[in-house]
Biotite code that builds the C-alpha atoms (Angstrom):
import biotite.structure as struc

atoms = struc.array([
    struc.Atom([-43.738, 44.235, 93.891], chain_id="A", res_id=1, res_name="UNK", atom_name="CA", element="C"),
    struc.Atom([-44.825, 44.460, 90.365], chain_id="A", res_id=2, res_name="UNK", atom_name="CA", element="C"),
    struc.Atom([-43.571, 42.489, 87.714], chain_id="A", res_id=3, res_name="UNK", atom_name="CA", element="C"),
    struc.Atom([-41.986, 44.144, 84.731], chain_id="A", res_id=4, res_name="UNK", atom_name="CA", element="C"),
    struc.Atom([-44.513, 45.131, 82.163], chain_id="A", res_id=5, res_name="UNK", atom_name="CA", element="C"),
    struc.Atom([-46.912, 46.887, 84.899], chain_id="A", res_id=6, res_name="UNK", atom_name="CA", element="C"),
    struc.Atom([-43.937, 49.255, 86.219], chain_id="A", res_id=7, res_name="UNK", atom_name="CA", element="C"),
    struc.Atom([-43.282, 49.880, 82.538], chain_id="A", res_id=8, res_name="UNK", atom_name="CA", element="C"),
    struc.Atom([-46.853, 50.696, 82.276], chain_id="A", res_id=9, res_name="UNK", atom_name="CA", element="C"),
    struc.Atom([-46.500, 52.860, 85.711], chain_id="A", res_id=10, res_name="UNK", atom_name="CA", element="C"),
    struc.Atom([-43.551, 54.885, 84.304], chain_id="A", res_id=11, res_name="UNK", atom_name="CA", element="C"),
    struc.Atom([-45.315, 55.520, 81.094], chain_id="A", res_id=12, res_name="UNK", atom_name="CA", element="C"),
    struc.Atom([-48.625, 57.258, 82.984], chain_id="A", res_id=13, res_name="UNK", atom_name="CA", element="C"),
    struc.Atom([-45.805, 58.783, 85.000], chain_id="A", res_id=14, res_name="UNK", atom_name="CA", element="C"),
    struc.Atom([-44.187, 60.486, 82.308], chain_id="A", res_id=15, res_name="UNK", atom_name="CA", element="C"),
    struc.Atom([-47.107, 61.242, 79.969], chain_id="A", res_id=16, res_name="UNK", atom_name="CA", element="C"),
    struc.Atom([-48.038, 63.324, 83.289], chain_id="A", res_id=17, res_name="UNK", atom_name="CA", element="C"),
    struc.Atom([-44.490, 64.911, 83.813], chain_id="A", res_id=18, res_name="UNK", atom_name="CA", element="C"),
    struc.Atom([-44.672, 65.942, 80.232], chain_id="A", res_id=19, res_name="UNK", atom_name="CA", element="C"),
    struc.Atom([-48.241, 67.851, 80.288], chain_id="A", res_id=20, res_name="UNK", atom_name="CA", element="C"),
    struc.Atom([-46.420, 69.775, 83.051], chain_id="A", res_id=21, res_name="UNK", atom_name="CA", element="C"),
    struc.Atom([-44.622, 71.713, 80.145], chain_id="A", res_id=22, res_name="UNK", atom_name="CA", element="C"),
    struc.Atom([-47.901, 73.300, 79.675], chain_id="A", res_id=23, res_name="UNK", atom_name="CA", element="C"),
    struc.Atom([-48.369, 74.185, 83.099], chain_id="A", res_id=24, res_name="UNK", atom_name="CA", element="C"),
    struc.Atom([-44.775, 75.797, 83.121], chain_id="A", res_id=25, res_name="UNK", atom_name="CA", element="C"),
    struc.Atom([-45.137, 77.795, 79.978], chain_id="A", res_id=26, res_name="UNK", atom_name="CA", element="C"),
    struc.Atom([-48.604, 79.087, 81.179], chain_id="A", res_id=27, res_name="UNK", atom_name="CA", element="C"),
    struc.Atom([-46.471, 79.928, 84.717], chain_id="A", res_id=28, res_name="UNK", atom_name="CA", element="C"),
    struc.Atom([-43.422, 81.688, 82.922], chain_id="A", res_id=29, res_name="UNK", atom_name="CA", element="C"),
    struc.Atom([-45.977, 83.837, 80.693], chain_id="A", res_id=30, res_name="UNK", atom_name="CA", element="C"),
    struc.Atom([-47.970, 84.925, 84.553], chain_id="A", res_id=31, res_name="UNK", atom_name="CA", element="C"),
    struc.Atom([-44.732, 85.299, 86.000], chain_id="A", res_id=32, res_name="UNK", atom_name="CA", element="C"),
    struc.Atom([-43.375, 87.776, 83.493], chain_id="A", res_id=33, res_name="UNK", atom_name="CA", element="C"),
    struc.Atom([-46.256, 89.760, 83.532], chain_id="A", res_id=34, res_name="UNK", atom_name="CA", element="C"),
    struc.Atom([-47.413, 92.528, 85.286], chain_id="A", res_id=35, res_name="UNK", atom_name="CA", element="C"),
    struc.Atom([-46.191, 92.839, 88.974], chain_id="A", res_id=36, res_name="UNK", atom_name="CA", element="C"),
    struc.Atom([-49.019, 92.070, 91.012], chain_id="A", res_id=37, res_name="UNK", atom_name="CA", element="C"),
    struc.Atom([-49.523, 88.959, 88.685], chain_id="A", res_id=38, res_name="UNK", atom_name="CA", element="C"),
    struc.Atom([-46.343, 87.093, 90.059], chain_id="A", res_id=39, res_name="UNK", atom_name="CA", element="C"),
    struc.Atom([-46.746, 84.410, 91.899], chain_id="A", res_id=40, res_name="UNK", atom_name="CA", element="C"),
    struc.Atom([-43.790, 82.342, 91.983], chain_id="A", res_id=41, res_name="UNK", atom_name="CA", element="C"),
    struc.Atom([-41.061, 82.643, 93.726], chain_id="A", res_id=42, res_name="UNK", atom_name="CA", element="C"),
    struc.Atom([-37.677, 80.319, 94.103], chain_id="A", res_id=43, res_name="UNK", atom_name="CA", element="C"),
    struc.Atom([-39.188, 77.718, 93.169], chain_id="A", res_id=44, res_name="UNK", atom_name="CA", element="C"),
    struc.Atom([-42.795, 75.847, 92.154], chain_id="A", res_id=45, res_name="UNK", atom_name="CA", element="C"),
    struc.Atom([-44.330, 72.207, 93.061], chain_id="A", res_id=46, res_name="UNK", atom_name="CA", element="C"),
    struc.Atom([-46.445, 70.297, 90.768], chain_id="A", res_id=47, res_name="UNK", atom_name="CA", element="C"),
    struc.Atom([-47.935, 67.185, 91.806], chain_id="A", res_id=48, res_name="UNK", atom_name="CA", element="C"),
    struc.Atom([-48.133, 64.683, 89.798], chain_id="A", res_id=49, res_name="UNK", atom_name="CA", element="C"),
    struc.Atom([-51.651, 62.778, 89.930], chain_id="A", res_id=50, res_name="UNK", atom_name="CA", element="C"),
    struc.Atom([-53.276, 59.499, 89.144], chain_id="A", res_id=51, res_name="UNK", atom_name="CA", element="C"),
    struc.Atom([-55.959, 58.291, 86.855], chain_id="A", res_id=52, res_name="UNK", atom_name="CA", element="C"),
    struc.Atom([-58.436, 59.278, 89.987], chain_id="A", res_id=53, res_name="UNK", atom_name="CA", element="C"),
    struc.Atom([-56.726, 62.779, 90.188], chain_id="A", res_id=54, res_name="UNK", atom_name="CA", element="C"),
    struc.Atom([-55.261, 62.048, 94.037], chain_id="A", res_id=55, res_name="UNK", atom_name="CA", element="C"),
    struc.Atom([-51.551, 62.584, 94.074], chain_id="A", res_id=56, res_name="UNK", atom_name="CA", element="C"),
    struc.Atom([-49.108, 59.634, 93.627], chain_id="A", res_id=57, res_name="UNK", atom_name="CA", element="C"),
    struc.Atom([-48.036, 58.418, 96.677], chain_id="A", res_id=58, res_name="UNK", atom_name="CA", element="C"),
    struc.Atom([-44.611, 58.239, 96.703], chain_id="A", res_id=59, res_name="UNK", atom_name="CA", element="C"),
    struc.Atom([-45.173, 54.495, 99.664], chain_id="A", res_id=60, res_name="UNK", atom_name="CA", element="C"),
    struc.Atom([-46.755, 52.948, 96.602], chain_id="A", res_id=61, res_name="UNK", atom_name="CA", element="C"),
    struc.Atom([-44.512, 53.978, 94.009], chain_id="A", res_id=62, res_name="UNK", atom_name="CA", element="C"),
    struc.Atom([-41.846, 52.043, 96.133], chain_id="A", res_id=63, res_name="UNK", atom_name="CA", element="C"),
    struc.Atom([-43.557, 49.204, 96.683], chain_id="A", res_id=64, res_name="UNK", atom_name="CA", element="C"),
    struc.Atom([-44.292, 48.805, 93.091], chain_id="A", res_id=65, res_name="UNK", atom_name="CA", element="C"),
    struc.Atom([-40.267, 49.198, 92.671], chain_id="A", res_id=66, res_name="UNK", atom_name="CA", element="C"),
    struc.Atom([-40.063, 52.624, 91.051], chain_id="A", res_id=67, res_name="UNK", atom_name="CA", element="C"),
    struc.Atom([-37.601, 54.706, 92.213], chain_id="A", res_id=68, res_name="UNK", atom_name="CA", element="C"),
    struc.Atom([-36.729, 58.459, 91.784], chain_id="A", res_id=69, res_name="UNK", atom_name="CA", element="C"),
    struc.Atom([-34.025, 57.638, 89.316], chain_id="A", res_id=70, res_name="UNK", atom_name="CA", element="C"),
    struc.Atom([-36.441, 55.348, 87.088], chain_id="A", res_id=71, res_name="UNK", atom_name="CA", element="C"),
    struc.Atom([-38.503, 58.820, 86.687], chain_id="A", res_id=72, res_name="UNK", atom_name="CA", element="C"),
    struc.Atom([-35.858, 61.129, 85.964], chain_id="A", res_id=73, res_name="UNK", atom_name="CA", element="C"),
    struc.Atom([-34.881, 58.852, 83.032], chain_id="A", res_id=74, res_name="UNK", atom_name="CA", element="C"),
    struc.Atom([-38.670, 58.856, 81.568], chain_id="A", res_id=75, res_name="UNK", atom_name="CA", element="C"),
    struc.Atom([-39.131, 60.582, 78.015], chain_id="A", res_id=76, res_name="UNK", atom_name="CA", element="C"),
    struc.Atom([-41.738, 63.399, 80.184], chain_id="A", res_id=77, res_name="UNK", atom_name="CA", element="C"),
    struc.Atom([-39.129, 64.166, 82.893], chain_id="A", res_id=78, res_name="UNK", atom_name="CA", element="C"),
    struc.Atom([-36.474, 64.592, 80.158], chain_id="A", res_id=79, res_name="UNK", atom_name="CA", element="C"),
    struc.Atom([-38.242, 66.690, 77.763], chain_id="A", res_id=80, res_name="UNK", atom_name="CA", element="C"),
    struc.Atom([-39.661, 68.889, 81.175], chain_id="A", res_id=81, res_name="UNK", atom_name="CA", element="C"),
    struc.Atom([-36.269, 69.166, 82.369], chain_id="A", res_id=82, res_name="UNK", atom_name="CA", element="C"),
    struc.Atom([-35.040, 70.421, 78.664], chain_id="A", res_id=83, res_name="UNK", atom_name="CA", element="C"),
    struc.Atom([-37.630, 72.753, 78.612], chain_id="A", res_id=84, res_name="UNK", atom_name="CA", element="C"),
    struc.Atom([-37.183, 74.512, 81.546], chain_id="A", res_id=85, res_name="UNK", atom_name="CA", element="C"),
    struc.Atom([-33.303, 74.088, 80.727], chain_id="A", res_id=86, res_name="UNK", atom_name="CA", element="C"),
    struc.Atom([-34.321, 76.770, 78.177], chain_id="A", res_id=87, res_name="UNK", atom_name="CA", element="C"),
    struc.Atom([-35.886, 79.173, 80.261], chain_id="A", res_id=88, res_name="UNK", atom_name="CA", element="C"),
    struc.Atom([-32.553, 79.104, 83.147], chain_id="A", res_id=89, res_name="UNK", atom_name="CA", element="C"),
    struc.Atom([-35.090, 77.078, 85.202], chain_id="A", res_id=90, res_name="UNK", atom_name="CA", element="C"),
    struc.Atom([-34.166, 73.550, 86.638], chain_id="A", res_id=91, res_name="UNK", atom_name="CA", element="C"),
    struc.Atom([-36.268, 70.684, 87.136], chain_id="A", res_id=92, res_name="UNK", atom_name="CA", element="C"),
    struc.Atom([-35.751, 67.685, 89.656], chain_id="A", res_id=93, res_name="UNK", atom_name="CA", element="C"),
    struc.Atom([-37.863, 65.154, 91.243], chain_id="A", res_id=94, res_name="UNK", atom_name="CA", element="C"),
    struc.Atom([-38.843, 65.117, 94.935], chain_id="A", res_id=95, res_name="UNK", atom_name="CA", element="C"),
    struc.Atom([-40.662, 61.953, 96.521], chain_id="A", res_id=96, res_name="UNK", atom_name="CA", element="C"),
    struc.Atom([-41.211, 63.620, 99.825], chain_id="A", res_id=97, res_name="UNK", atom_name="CA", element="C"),
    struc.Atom([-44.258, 66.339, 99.172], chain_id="A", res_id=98, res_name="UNK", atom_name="CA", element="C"),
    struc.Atom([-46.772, 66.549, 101.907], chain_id="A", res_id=99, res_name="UNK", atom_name="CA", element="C"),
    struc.Atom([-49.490, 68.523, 99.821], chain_id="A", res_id=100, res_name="UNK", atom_name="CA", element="C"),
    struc.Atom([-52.093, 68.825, 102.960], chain_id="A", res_id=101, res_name="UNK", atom_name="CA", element="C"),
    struc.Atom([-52.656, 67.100, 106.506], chain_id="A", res_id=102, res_name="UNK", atom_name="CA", element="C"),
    struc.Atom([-54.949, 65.254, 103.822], chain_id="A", res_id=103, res_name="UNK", atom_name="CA", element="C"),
    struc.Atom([-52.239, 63.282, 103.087], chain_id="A", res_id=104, res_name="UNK", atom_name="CA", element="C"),
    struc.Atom([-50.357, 61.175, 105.796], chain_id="A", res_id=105, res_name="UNK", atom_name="CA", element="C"),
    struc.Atom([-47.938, 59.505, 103.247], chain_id="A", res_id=106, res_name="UNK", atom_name="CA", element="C"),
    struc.Atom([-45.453, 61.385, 101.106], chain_id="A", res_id=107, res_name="UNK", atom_name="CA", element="C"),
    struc.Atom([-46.411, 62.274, 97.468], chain_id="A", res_id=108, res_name="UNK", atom_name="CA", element="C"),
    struc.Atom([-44.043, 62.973, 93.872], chain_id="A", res_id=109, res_name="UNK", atom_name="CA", element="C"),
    struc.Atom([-43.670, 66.005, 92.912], chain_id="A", res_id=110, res_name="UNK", atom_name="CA", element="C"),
    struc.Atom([-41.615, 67.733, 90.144], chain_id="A", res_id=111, res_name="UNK", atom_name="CA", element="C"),
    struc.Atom([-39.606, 71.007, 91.775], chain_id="A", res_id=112, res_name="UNK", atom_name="CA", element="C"),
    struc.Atom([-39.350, 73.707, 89.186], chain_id="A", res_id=113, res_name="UNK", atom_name="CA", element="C"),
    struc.Atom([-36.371, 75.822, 90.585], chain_id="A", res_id=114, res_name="UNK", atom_name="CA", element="C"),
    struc.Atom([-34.715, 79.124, 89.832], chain_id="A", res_id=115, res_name="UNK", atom_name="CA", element="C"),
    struc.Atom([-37.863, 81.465, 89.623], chain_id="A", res_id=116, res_name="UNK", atom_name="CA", element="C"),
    struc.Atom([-36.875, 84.990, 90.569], chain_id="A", res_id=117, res_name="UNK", atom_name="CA", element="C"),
])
């Protein structure tokens, strides 16, 4: 376990990262309302969320340092994402169970972007 002022620190990178994803939706909705062949999404879209060394947060070591799902959802990024994509009829929710690749033998965060068509 942490103590106090690192998770703070933790959920700041956290949602500085969830809020860059805004980006990374707008680009998506512009592709996705193009032409035809263009669209990729469908339902819904993952984005990992990564570290400072670009591997995906592990979702074991976010526990251990005490951060739960519900200290992310009520970060600045994830509110301002989740606005955002309010906007566009999309909804966004965190998931702490990703498996991105057989890379990966723990569970990594992810933000779900739902209601693609």
């Amino acid at each position: 376990m942490i103590d106090e002022v690192q998770k703070a620190e933790q959920l700041n990178q956290l949602s500085d990262e969830i809020e860059k994803l805004i980006d990374r939706v707008a680009d998506d909705v512009r592709e996705q309302r193009g032409a035809e062949e263009e669209r990729r999404a469908s339902g819904f879209v993952i984005y990992l969320l990564r570290n400072t060394e670009k591997a995906p947060f592990q979702t074991l070591l976010l526990k251990k340092a005490g951060i739960a799902t519900n200290d992310i959802t009520e970060t600045h990024g994830f509110t301002a994402l989740k606005d955002y994509c309010e906007r566009l009829s999309l909804q966004a929710r965190v998931e702490d169970a990703v498996r991105p690749s057989r890379d990966y033998l723990n569970p990594c965060l992810g933000i779900i972007v739902d209601g693609w068509p």
